[in-house]
KEZA-549168 format. One line per 8 residues: number of its first residue (from 1); their letters; for each residue x, y, z of C-alpha. Coordinates in steps of 0.2 Angstrom, whole numbers. Layout:
% residues N
NUM) a) X/Y/Z  ...
% end
This chain:
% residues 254
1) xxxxxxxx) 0/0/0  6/17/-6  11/30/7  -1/46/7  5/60/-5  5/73/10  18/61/19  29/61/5
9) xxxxxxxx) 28/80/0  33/84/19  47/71/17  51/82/3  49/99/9  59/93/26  75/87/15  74/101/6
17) xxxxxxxx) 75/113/20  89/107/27  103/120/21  114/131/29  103/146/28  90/137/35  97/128/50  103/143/54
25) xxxxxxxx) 85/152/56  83/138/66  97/139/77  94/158/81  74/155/86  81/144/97  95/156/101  87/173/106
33) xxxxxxxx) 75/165/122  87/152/129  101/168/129  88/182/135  82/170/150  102/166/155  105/186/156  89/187/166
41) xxxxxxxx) 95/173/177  109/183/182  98/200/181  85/195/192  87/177/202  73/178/215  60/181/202  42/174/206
49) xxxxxxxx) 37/160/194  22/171/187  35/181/182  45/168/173  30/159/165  24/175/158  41/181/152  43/161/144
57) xxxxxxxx) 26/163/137  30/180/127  46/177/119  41/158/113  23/156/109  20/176/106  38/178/98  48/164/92
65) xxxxxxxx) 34/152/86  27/168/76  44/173/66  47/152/63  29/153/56  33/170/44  47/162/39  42/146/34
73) xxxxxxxx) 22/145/32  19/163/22  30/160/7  24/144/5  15/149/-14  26/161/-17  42/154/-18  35/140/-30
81) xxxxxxxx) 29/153/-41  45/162/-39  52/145/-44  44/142/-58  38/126/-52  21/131/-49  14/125/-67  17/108/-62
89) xxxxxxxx) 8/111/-46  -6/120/-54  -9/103/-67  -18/94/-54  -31/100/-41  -30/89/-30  -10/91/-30  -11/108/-25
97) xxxxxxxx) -20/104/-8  -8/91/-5  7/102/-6  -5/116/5  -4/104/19  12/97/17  19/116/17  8/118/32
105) xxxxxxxx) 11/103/41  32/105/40  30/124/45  23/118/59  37/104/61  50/118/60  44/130/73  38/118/85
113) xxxxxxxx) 55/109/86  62/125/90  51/132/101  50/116/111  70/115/111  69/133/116  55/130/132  66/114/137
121) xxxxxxxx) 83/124/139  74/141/146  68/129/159  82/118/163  93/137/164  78/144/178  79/126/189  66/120/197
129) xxxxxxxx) 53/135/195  38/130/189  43/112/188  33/101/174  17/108/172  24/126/166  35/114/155  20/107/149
137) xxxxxxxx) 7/120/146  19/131/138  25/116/126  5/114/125  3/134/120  18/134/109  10/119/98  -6/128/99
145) xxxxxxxx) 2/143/94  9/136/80  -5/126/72  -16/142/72  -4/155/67  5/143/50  -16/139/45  -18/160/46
153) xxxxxxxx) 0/166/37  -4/150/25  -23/160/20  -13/175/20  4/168/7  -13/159/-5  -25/174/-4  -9/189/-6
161) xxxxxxxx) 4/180/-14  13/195/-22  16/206/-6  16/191/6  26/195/18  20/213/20  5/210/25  9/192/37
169) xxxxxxxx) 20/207/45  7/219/44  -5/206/52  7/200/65  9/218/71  -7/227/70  -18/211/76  -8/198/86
177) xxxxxxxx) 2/212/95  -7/230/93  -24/225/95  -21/213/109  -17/229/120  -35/235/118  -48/229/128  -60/228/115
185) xxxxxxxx) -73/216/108  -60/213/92  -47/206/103  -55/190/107  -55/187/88  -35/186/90  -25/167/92  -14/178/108
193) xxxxxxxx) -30/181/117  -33/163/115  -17/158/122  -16/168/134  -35/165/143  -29/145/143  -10/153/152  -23/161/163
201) xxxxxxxx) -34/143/167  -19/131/166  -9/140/178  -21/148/188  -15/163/185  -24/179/185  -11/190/180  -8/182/164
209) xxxxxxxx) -26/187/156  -29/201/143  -37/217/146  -52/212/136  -52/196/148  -52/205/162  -65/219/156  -78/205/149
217) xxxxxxxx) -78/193/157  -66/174/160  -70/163/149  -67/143/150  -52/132/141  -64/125/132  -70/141/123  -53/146/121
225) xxxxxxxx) -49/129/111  -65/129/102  -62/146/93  -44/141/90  -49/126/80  -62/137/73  -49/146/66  -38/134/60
233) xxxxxxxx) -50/124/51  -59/139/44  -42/147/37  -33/131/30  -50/127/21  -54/145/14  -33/144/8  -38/127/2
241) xxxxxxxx) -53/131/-7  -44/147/-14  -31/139/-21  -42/123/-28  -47/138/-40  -33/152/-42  -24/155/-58  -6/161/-52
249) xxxxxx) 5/169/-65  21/162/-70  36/169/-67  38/175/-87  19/180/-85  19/192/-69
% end
């Protein structure tokens, strides 16, 4: 019995990846927390584990996991079409969801690999604060994370793939981050206020919620969980249905 096509094409993509440049990205995602939490260790040893959890939280789930994703899941149309390989694609239909989801899938392979490596080392630098359930809910957050934000920078490479990485950027900072600071209706529509209501539940942990949280009202782990697979499945099906129908140009045609 034949292997799935998306288990092949990740296979591919996965081999393909592994260059220099790339292992490098790689390497520095994992880099930037684990040598920000060592100074920090140093700066500030009697720190409170809230303290810790929320600073963990912010520069892997919020950071890391987000710049792993802009990297690796928003070009994913884009540089085939910049390769010139999108006409083979674009010859079968169902090919094109395939290499969506494999894209998807080995963004997602990428970042959380990093950002779990990252988490592991942050916590092995800090002791015994926090001990295995902060390791585990932010391992938990940083696959969520991931799995919502690729499915939303993936709708966004399919739906804009000539200024792609404008607008993920432009996305990343005026929703995920601007918007998050406003305690407003809109924010609940963003993946952080997500996260950071099941930070809140997990770790019991008050001071981890949002200002829209906090001015409307807690909400259970359940909803949280519920609107982010809302979003995922409701991104990575528009992307899918979009590109079942697009007609990219070739590079000699754009």
């Amino acid at each position: 019995m034949s292997r799935p096509l998306v288990i092949d094409i990740i296979q591919f993509e996965l081999t393909r990846s592994m260059t220099a440049g790339r292992i490098a990205i790689w390497a520095a995602l994992v880099s930037f927390p684990v040598a920000l939490f060592t100074i920090l260790s140093f700066v500030n040893p009697t720190a409170q584990i809230e303290w810790w959890g929320l600073t963990l939280y912010f520069l892997v789930p919020e950071v890391v996991c987000l710049l792993g994703l802009l990297l690796w899941a928003t070009p994913a149309i884009s540089t085939e079409i910049e390769g010139q390989t999108w006409i083979y694609l674009a010859m079968r239909r169902s090919g094109r969801s395939m290499v969506l989801i494999g894209k998807y899938l080995t963004a997602i392979i990428w970042t959380v690999s990093a950002a779990l490596v990252a988490i592991t080392t942050c916590m092995l630098i800090v002791g015994a604060i926090g001990g295995f359930r902060l390791w585990a809910v932010m391992c938990a957050l940083a696959l969520l994370s991931c799995i919502a934000h690729a499915a939303i920078y993936l709708f966004i490479g399919v739906m804009f793939h000539r200024r792609t990485m404008a607008t993920a950027v432009a996305y990343t900072l005026g929703i995920e981050y601007a918007l998050s600071l406003v305690p407003a209706l809109a924010n609940k529509l963003t993946v952080n206020y997500r996260l950071r209501g099941l930070l809140a539940n997990w770790m019991d942990w008050e001071v981890a919620r949002s200002n829209a949280e906090s001015v409307f009202g807690h909400e259970p782990a359940w909803t949280h969980l519920l609107v982010l697979t809302a979003i995922t499945l409701s991104m990575l099906g528009i992307a899918v249905f979009r590109l079942s129908r697009a007609e990219y140009p070739t590079q000699q045609e754009g």
